[in-house]
N, C-alpha and C positions, 0 to 999 in steps of 0.2 A: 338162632332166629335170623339172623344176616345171610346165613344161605335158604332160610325159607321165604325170606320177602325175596331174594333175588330169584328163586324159582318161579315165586308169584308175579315179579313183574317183568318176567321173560315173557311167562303166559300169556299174561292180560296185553303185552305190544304184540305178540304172535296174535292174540282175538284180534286186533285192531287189524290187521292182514287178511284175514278170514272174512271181517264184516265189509271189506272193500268187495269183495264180490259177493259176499248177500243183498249189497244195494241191489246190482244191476236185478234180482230177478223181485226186489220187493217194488223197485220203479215198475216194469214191466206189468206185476202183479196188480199193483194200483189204480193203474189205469187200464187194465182188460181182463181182472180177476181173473186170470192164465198162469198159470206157472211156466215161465219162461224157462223149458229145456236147452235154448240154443244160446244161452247166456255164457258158458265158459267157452263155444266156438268164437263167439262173440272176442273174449278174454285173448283165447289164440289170437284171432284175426289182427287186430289194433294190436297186439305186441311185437306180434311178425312182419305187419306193414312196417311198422317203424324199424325197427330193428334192421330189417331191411334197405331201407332209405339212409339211415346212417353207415351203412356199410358202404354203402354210393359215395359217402366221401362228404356227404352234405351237411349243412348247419344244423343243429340239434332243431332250435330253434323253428328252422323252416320242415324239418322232419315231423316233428310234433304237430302243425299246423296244417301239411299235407295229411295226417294220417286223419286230424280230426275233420279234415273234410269229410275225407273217404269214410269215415265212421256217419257221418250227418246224411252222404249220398245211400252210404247201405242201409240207415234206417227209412229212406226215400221209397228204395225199390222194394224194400220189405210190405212195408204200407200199400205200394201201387201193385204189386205183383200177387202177395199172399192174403193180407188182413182185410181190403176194400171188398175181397170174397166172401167173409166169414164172417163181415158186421150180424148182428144179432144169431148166431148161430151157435150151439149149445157147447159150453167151455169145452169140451171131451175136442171138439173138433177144432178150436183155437190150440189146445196142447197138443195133436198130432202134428198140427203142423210147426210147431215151434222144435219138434223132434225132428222132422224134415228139414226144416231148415238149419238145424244142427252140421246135418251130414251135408248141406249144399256149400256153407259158410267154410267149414271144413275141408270140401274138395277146394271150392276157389282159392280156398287162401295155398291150398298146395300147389295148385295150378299156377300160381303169379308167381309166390316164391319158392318154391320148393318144398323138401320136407329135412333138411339138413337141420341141424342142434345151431342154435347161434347163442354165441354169451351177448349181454347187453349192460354195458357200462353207460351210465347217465352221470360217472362224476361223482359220486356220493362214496369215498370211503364208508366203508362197515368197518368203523373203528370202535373200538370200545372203549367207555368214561366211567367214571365215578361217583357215584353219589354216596355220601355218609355211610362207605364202605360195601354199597351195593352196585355189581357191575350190570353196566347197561349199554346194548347195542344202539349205536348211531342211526346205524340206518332206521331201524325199529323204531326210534322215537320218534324220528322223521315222518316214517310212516302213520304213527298214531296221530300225529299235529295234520298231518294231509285227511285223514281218515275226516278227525274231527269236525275239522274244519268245512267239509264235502257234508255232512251229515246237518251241520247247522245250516250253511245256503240250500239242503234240500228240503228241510223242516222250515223252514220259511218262504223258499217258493209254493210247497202245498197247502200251506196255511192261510199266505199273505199274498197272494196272488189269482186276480180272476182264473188265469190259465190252469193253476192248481187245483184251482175248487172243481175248474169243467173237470179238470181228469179225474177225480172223486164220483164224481155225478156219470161219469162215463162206464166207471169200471161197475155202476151200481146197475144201469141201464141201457145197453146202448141205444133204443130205439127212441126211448121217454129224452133220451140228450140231445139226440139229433131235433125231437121235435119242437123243443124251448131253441132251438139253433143255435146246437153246437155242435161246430166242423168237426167231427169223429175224424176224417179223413188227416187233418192238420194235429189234430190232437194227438194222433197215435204214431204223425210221424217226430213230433216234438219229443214223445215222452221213449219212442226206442231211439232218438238220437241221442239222449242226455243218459240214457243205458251204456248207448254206445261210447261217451265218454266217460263215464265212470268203467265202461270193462275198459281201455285204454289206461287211467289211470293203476287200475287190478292189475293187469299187462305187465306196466313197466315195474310193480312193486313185484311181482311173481315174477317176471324172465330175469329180472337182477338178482334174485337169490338164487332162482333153481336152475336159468338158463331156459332161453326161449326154443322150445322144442313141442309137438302134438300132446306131449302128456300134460301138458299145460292145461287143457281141457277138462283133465281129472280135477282138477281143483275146484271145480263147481262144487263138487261132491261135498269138498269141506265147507261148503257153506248152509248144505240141507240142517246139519243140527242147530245153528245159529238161528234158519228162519224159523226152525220147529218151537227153537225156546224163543224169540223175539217177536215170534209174530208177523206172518206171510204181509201183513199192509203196514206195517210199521217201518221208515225209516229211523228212529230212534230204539227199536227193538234190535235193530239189525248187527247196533252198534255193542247196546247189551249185550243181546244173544252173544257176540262174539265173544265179550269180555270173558264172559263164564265160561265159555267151550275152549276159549286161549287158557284160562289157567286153572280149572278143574284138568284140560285133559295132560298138562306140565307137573300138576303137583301129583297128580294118579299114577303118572310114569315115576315119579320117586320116591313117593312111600308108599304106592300099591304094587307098584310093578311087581318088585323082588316077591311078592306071594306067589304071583303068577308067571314068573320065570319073566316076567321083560315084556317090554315089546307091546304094551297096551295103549300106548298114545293114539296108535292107528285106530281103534274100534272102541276105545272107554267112550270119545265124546255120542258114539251113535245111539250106545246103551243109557247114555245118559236122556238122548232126547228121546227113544221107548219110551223112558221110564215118564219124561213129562207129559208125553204123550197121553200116556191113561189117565193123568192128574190134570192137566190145563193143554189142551188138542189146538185151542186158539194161540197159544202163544201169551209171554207176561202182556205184552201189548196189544195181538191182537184184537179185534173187534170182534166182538160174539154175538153170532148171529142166530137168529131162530126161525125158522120156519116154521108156517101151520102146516099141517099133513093132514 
């Protein structure tokens, strides 16, 4: 039992990893009922900036604070360049373009920095402790207390805050919002900047484990089961969804694996969200909606 709750709570701090980058695409999703494709270019960008700037020699400190500029200016130009085009215009064409901007986000950032592997040390031993005989990564719990912590100031900005409720009321209409007067244009650069610090935060928790490198991008991908089971408008699902998909897909790799020769961690969580898929399509959280036809 001591090695099955330690499998289990490897998982469930691995979900809390996963749900830091299903934020940025349930923020984005919230406020422009879009699926933010450009969300893991996003994750590169902010981790390669900094990563970058520390390699300069500079203060952590002042590194962190230049990148989240540069994250607040890029959700500026995103707004003034691509979205003030596509206000009320049918989702299909807000997600082409958030795939487009995938690939623009992607060039720039190779273009400033390069496309070299870089490690990114922030300081945090990955040391392992002890609890009541079950072993537990440092960093990992670190991560889950940052996680958590990011998920309550975001569940209380949409709930307790005028700004929060426009972005509700935006994602629901953009025309009906702008016409009660409210700034779509301000609103959409606020809610991709606060993306943009949350993929920076994703960033540094991904380029410390895996090393800041283009495949970093692929990690969006781990977050589609998460939104599937948590619910595309849920920040609170986001946090679930992960939980489940952290330690069904750790406990499926050691008492399902050996059936299937190994190696199902990659694909078990995808098959999982299929499966919810045909059972609950909205998500435990999300909002269900219905249309007359």
């Amino acid at each position: 039992m001591t090695f099955f709750f330690e499998v289990l709570l490897g998982g469930l701090l691995a979900g809390m990893m996963y749900s830091l980058v299903a934020l940025g695409f349930v923020l984005i999703f919230k406020a422009s009922g879009v699926f933010n494709f450009a969300q893991g270019s996003m994750v590169l960008f902010a981790a390669l900036t900094l990563v970058s700037f520390m390699e300069m020699g500079l203060n952590i400190w002042l590194c962190l604070a230049i990148t989240l500029a540069m994250m607040v200016v890029l959700a500026f130009l995103i707004e003034r360049v691509v979205l003030r085009h596509l206000v009320n215009q049918p989702p299909i064409s807000l997600f082409m373009a958030t795939i487009g901007l995938a690939f623009v986000i992607e060039g720039i950032a190779q273009a400033m920095w390069g496309t070299q592997v870089h490690g990114l040390d922030i300081g945090i031993a990955d040391t392992i402790f002890e609890i009541k005989g079950i072993l537990v990564s440092r960093f990992e719990a670190l991560t889950a207390i940052i996680a958590a912590v990011i998920v309550g100031v975001l569940a209380l900005f949409f709930s307790r805050t005028r700004v929060g409720r426009a972005l509700r009321a935006v994602a629901d209409d953009h025309q009906a919002s702008m016409a009660v007067g409210i700034p779509l244009q301000h609103i959409w650069v606020i809610v991709w900047a606060v993306a943009g610090i949350v993929a920076l935060v994703a960033g540094i928790v991904w380029g410390t484990r895996v090393g800041v490198q283009f495949s970093l991008t692929l990690v969006a991908y781990k977050a589609l089961p998460v939104l599937i089971l948590g619910g595309l408008d849920s920040v609170p699902g986001a946090i679930v969804g992960g939980l489940i998909i952290g330690a069904t897909e750790k406990l499926a790799e050691v008492y399902i694996g050996p059936f299937f020769g190994g190696a199902i961690e990659s694909w078990f969580p995808y098959m999982l969200a299929l499966v919810f898929l045909l059972v609950r399509p909205e998500g435990l959280f999300g909002e269900v909606r219905i249309e007359r036809v």
